[in-house]
C-alpha positions as CSV (number, residue, x, y, z in Angstrom):
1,X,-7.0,-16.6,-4.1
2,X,-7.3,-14.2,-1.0
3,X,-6.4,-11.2,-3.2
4,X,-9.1,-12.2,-5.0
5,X,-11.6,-13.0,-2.3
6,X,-10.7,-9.6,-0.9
7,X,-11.2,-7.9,-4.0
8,X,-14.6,-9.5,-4.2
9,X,-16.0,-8.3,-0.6
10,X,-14.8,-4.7,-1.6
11,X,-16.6,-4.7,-4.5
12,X,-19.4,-6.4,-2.8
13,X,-19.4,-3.4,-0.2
14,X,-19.0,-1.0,-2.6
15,X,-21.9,-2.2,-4.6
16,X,-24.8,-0.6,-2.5
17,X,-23.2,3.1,-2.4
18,X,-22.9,2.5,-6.1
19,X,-26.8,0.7,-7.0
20,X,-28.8,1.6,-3.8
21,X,-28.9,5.4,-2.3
22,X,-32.6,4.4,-0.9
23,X,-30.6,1.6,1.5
24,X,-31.2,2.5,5.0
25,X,-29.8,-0.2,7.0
26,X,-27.5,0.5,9.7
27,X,-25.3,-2.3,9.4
28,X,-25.0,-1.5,5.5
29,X,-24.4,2.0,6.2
30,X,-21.6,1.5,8.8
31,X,-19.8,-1.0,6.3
32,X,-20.5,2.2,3.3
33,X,-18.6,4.6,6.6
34,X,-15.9,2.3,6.6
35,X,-15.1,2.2,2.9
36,X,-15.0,5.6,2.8
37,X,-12.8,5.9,5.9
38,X,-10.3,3.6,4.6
39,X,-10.8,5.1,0.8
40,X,-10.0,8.7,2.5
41,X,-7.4,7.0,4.4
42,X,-5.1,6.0,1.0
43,X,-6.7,9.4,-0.8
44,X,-4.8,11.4,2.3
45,X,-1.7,9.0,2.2
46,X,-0.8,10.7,-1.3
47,X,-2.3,14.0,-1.4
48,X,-1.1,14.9,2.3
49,X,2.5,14.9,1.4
50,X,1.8,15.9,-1.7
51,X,-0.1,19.3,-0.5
52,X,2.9,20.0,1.7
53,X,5.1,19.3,-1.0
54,X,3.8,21.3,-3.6
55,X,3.1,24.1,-1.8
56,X,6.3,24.5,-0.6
57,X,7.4,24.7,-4.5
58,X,5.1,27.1,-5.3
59,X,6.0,29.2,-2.4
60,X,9.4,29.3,-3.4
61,X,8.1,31.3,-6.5
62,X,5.7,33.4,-4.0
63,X,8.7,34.4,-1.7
64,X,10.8,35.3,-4.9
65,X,7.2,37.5,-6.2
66,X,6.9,38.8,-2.7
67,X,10.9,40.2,-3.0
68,X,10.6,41.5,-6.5
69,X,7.6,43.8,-5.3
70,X,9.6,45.1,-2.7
71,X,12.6,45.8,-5.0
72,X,9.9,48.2,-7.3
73,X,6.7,47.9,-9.8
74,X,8.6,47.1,-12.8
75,X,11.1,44.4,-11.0
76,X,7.5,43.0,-9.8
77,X,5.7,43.0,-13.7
78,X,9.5,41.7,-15.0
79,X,9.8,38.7,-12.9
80,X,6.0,38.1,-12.9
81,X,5.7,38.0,-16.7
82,X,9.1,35.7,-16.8
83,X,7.8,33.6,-14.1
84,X,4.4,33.1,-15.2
85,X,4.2,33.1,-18.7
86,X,7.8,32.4,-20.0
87,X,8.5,30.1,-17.3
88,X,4.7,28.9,-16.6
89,X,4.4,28.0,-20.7
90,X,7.4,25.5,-20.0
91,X,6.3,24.4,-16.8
92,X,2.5,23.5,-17.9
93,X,4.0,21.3,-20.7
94,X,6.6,19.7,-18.9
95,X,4.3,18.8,-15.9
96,X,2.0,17.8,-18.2
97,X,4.3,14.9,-20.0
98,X,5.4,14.0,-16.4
99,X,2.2,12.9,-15.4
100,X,2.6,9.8,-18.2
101,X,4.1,8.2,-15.7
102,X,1.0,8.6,-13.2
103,X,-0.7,6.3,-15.9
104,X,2.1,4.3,-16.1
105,X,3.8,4.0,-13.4
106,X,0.6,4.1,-11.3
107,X,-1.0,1.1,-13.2
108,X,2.1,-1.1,-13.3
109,X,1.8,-0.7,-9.5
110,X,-1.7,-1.7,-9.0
111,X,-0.7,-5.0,-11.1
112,X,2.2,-5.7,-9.4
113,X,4.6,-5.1,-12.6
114,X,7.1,-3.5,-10.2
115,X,10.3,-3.7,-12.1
116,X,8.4,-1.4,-14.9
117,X,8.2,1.9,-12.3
118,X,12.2,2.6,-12.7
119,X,12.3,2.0,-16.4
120,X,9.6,4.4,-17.1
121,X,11.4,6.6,-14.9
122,X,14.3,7.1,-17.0
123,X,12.7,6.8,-20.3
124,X,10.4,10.1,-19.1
125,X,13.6,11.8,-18.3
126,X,15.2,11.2,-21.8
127,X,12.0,12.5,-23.2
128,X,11.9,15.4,-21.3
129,X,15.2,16.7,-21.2
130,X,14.9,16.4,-24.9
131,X,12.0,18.8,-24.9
132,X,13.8,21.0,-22.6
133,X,16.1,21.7,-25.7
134,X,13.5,22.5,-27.9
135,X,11.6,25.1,-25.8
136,X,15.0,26.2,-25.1
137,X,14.2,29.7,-27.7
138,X,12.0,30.7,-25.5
139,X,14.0,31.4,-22.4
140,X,16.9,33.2,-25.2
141,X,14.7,35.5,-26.8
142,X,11.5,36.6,-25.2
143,X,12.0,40.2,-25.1
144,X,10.9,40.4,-29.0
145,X,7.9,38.1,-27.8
146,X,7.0,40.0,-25.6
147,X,7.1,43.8,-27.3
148,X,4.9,42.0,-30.3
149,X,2.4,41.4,-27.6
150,X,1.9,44.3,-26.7
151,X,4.6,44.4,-23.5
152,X,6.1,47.9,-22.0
153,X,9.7,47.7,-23.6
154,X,11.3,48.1,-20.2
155,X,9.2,45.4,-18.9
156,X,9.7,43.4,-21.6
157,X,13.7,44.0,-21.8
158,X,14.3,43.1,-18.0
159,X,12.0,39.9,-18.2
160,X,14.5,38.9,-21.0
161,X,17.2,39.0,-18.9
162,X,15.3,37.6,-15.9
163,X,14.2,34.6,-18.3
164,X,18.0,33.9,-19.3
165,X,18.6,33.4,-15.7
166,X,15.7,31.3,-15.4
167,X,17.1,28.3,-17.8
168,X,18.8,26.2,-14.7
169,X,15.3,25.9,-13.7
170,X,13.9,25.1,-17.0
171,X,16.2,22.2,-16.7
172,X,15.5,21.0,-13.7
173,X,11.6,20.5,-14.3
174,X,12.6,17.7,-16.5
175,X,14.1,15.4,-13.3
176,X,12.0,16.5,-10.9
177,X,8.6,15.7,-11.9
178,X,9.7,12.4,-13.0
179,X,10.9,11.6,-9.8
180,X,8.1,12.7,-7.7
181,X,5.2,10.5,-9.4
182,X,7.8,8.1,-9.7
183,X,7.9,8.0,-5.7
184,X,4.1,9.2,-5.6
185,X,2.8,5.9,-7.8
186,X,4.5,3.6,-5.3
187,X,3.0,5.8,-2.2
188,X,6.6,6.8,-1.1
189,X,5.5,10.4,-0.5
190,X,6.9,11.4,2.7
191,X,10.1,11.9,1.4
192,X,8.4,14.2,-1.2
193,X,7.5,16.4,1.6
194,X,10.4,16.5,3.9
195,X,12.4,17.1,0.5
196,X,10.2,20.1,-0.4
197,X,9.6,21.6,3.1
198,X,13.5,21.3,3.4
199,X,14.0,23.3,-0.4
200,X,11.7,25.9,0.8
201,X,13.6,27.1,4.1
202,X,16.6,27.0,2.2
203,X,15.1,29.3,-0.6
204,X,14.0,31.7,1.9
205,X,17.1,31.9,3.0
206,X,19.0,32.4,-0.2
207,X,16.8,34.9,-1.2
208,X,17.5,36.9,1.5
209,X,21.1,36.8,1.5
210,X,21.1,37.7,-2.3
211,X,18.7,41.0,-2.2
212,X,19.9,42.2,1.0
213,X,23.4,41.0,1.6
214,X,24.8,40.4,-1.9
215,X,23.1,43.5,-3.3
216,X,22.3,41.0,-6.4
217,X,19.0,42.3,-7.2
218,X,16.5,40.7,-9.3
219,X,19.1,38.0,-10.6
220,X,19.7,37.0,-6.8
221,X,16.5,36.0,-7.0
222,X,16.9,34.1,-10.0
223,X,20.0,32.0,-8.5
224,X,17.9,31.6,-5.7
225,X,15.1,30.2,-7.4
226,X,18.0,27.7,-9.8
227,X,19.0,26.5,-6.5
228,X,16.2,25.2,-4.7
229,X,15.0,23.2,-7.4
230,X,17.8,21.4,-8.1
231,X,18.1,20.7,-4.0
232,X,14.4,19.4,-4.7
233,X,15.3,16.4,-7.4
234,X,19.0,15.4,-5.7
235,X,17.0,15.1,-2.6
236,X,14.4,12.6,-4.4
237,X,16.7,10.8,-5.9
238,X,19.4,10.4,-3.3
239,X,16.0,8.7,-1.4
240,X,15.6,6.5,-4.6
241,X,19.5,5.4,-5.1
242,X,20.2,5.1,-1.6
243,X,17.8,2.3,-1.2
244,X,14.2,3.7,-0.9
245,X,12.8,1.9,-3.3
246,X,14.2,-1.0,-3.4
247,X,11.7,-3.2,-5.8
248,X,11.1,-0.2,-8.0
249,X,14.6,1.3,-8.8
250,X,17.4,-1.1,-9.9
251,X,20.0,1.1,-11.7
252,X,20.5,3.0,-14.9
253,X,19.4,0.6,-17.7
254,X,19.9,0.5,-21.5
255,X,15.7,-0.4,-21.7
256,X,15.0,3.0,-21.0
257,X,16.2,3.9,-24.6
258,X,13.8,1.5,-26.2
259,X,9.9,1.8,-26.8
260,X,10.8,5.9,-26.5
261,X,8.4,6.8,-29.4
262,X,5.3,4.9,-27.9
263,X,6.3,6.7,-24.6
264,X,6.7,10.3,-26.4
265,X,2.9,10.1,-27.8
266,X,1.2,9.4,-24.3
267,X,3.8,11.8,-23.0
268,X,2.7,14.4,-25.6
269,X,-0.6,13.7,-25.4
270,X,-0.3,14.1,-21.1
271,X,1.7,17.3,-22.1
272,X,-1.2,19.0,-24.5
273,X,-3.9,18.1,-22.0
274,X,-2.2,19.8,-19.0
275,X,-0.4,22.7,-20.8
276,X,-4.2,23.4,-22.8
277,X,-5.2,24.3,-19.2
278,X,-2.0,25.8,-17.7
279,X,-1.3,28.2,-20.8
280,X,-4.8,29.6,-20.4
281,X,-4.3,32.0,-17.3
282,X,-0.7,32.7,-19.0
283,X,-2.8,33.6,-21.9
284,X,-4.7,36.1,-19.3
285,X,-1.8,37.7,-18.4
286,X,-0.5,38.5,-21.7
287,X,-3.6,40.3,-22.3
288,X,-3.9,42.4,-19.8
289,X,-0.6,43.3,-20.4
290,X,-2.5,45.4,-23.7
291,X,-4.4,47.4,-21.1
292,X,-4.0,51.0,-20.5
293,X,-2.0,50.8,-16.8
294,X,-0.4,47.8,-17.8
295,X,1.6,47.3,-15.0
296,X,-0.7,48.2,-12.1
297,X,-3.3,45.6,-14.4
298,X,-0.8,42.9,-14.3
299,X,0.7,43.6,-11.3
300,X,-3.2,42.9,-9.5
301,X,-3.7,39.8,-11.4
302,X,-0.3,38.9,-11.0
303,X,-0.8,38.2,-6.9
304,X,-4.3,37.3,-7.8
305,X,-2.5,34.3,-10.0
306,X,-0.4,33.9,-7.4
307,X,-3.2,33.5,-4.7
308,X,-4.6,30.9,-6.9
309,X,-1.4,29.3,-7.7
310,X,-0.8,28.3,-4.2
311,X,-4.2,27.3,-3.5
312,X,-4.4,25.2,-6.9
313,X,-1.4,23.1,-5.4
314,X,-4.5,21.5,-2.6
315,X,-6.7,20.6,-5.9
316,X,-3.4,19.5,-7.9
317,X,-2.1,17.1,-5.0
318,X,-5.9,15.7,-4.7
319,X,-5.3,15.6,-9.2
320,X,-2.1,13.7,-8.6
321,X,-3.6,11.6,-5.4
322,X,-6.9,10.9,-7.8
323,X,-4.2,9.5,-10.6
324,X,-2.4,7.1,-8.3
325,X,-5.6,5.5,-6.8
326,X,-7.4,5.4,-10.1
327,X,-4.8,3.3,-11.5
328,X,-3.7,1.0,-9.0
329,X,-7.6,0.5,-8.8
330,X,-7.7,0.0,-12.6
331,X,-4.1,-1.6,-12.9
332,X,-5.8,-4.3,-10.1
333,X,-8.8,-4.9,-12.3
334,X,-11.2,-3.0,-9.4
335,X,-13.3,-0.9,-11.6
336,X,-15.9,0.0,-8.9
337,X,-12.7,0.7,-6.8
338,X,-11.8,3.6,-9.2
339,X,-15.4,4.7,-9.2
340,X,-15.5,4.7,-5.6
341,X,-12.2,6.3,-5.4
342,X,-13.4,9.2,-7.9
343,X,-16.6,10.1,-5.7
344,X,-14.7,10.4,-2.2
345,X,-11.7,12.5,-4.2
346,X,-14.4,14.9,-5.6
347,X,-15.9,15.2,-2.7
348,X,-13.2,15.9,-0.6
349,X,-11.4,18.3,-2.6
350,X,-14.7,20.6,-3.0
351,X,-15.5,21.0,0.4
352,X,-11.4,22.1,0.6
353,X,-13.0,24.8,-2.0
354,X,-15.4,26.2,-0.8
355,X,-13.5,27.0,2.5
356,X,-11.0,28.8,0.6
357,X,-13.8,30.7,-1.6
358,X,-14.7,31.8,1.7
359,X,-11.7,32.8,2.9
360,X,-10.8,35.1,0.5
361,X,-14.1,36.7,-0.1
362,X,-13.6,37.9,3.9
363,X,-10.1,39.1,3.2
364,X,-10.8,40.7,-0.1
365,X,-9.2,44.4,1.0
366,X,-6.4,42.6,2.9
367,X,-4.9,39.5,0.9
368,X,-2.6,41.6,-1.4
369,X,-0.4,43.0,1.3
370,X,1.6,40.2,1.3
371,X,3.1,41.0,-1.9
372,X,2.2,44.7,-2.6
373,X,2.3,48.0,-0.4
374,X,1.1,49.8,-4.0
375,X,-2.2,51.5,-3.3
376,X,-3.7,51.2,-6.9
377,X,-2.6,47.5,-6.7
378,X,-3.8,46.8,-3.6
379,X,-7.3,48.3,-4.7
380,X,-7.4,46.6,-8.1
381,X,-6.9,43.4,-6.0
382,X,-9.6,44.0,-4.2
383,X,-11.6,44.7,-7.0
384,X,-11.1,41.1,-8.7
385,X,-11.2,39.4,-5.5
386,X,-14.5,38.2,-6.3
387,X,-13.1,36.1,-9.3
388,X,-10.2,34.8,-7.7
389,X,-13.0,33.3,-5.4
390,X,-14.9,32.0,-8.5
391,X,-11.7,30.5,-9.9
392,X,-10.8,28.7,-6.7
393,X,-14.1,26.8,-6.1
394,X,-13.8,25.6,-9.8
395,X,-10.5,24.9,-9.9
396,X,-11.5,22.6,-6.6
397,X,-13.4,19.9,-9.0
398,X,-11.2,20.2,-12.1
399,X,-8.3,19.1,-11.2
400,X,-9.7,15.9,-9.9
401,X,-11.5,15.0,-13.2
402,X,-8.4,15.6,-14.6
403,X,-6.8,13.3,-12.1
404,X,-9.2,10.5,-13.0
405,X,-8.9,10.9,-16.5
406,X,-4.8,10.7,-16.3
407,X,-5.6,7.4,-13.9
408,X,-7.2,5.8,-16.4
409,X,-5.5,6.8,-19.9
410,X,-8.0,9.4,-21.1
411,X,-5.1,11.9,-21.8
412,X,-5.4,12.6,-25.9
413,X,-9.6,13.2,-25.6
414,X,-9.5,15.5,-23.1
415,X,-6.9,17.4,-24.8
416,X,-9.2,17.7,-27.3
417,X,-12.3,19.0,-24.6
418,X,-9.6,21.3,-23.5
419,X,-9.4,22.6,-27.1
420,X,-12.9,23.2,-27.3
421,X,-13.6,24.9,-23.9
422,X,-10.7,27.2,-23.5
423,X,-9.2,28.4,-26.6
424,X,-13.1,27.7,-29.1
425,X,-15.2,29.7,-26.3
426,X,-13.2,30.8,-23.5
427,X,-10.6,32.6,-25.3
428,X,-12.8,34.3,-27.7
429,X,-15.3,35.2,-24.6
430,X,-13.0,36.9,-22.6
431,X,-11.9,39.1,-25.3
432,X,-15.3,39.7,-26.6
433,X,-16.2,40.9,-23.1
434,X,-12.9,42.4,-22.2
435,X,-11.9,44.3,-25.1
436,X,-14.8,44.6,-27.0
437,X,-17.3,45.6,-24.3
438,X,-14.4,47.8,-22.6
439,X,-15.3,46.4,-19.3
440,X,-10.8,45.5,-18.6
441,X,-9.3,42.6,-17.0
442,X,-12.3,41.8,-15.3
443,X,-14.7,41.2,-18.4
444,X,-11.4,39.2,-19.8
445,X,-11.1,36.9,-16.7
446,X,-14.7,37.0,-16.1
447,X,-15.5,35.2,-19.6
448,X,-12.5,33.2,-19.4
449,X,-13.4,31.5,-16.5
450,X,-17.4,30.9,-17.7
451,X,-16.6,30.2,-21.0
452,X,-13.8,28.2,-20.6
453,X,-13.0,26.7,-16.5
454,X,-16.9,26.2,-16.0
455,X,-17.9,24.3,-19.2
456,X,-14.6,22.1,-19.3
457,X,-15.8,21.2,-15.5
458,X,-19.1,20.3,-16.5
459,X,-18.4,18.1,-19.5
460,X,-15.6,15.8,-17.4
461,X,-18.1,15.2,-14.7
462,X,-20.5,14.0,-17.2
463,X,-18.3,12.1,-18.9
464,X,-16.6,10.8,-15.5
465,X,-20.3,9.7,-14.1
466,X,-21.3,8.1,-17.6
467,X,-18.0,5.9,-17.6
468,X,-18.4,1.9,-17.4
469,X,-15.3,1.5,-14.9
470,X,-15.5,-2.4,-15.1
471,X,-14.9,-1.9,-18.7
472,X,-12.3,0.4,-18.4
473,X,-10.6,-2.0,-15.5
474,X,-10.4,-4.9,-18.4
475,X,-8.9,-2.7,-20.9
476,X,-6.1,-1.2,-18.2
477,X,-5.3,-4.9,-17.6
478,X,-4.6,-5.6,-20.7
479,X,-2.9,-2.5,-21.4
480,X,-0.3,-3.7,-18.9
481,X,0.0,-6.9,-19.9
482,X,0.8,-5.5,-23.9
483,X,3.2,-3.1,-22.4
484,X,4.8,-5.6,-19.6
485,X,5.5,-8.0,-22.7
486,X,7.8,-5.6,-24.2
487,X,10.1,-5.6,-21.5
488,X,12.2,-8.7,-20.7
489,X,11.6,-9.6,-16.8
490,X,14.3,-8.4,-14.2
491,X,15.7,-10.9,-11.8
């Protein structure tokens, strides 16, 4: 009964912010302050760790970019082209399945279904490891890939070899993002941080030792790389089995081997909607790599991808922060709690935007340093700085919507929006302006982002602000209750 009573004098404070934006009155506006303290509060809880956390992944692939350039231009456009489209294709899919368990996992929280969270766990490794196999090609034989599309051979040959090397950390992604929204759902994500932070020094240091001690080159890097990401998941899950989570994770159990179909479609369908927006810039790459210069092209965008890479991990933690309070919100039967939670998420992350949009606009000529001392790079950098700051401030709002519509289920619709924006008028955009209109890898990202980023942004926040969340609250709750009835309750 006090849950519910609780529940009720949220609702009823959320009500005015929601109904009334002509209320002046102090007293309601201090109680509307408050909501969106404490809302900010649990927003931060999950995307603070989970900002340190995932940036200090990603920058375990922008230290190994930032080595390769030093080692020469074609060790850079080898490991880039491995990394971000070879790897990236992988990564976008695998990430994208993982986050089933944001839905899951996240709503079985809100309703209190604990014993679910560890069960779902292992079921969304079993599916993902089995995916691992079947991409598996990919990392054997790209070098053929890559000459049909249009690759330099001896870029294409030495990404082969760098993508072979790669297939420990292919692996890995299928333990490690389970894990982490595992331990995000519940709100266990310091240890994702201290984890990460902890992976990151240690990659910096193994990198080093390999390229400068060992002599080991670009596949130092790669070993490097292998390691750190498997230091990142046995660091999550020693937390996990050594008594972290003690309501959530019970053991290895035989359950996680039944329901595994139902589980592969919203997995699948996670998967396509993610992947649909993760491929696309990989997509970019590849393209340029047609160009006349094709490595100082894809070299630029290359540490222009990577400059938005590590910013996109501030939207993507606010994307996986969004998902958790979305569905404990929904899982709880608090519609106007998920709407509420959706504004101050939005919000928050586009203000984070724009100061970044800002940021690089002022270091345009300077940014590219970092991973280049190439003067043609460094000045086609500085000539597409302008979209990187474009794709930054979208990329600020996307995410999110994305977030809420993983919260709440939406996964196999907006694959199908994703569909439509990027690869019906994006796609065909940028190559109508880029190759075409001979206007380069600017014209190509240029209508990419328009056609594609911009519209796909604009039809989730309609369909976000048009959705009846106390509606979509009654389904979730009943969603749990269908699924909770498949699994026989743990004492």
């Amino acid at each position: 009964m006090e849950n519910k009573n609780s529940k009720k004098a949220k609702e009823e404070l959320i009500q005015p912010l929601i109904i009334s934006n002509n209320d002046n009155n102090e007293g309601e506006n201090e109680k509307i302050h408050n909501l969106i303290w404490e809302e900010s509060k649990k927003l931060w809880h999950v995307a603070g760790p989970s900002i340190i956390s995932r940036i200090a992944s990603f920058s375990m692939n922008v230290v190994t970019t930032a080595f390769a350039g030093h080692l020469g231009d074609i060790e850079l456009a080898s490991l880039s082209i491995a990394n971000t489209v070879i790897v990236g294709f992988n990564f976008g899919l695998l990430l994208g399945m993982a986050s089933a368990l944001e839905t899951l996992c996240g709503q079985a929280y809100g309703a209190k279904k604990l014993h679910m969270l560890g069960v779902y766990m292992q079921r969304s490794w079993i599916v993902l490891f089995l995916c691992c196999f079947v991409l598996l090609p990919l990392y054997i034989f790209p070098a053929p890939l890559l000459k049909l599309m249009g690759q330099a051979e001896d870029v294409a040959e030495l990404s082969g070899l760098v993508s072979v090397w790669l297939i420990p950390l292919h692996f890995s992604f299928a333990f490690v993002f389970p894990v982490q929204r595992f331990l995000q759902s519940q709100l266990q994500t310091g240890i994702i941080a201290w984890v990460s932070f902890g992976a990151f020094l240690v990659h910096i240091l193994l990198s080093w030792l390999f390229v400068y001690v060992f002599d080991m080159g670009i596949i130092g890097l790669c070993v490097a790389l292998n390691v750190s990401w498997w230091i990142l998941f046995f660091g999550q899950f020693g937390f996990v089995v050594w008594g972290g989570c003690p309501y959530t994770w019970i053991g290895f159990s035989s359950q996680a081997f039944s329901g595994l179909w139902d589980f592969f479609k919203l997995s699948a369908a996670s998967g396509v909607m993610l992947c649909l927006e993760n491929w696309y810039y990989r997509i970019l790459v590849l393209m340029v790599g047609g160009l006349e210069n094709a490595a100082i092209a894809v070299d630029a965008l290359s540490v222009c991808m990577t400059i938005n890479g590590w910013e996109m991990m501030i939207p993507l933690a606010f994307f996986a922060a969004t998902g958790v309070r979305v569905s404990n919100e929904l899982g709880a039967g608090n519609g106007k709690g998920a709407k509420f939670a959706t504004k101050v998420s939005v919000i928050t992350s586009t203000i984070i935007g724009l100061m970044f949009c800002v940021i690089i606009m002022a270091l345009h000529d300077k940014f590219a340093i970092i991973f280049s001392d190439s003067a043609p790079v460094l000045e086609e950098v500085d000539r597409l700085s302008w979209l990187l700051a474009v794709t930054i401030l979208l990329n600020s709002v996307q995410p999110v919507l994305s977030g809420v519509a993983v919260g709440s289920g939406w996964q196999g619709w907006v694959a199908y929006i994703n569909i439509g924006c990027y690869y019906v008028v994006g796609l065909p955009l940028g190559i109508l302006m880029g190759c075409v209109f001979n206007t380069g890898v600017m014209g190509i990202w240029a209508g990419m982002i328009f056609g594609g980023t911009a519209l796909q942004t604009v039809i989730l926040g309609v369909v976000t602000a048009l959705c009846h969340w106390d509606k979509e609250a009654q389904k979730v709750v009943a969603d749990v209750q269908q699924w909770s009835s498949m699994q026989p309750e743990l004492k």
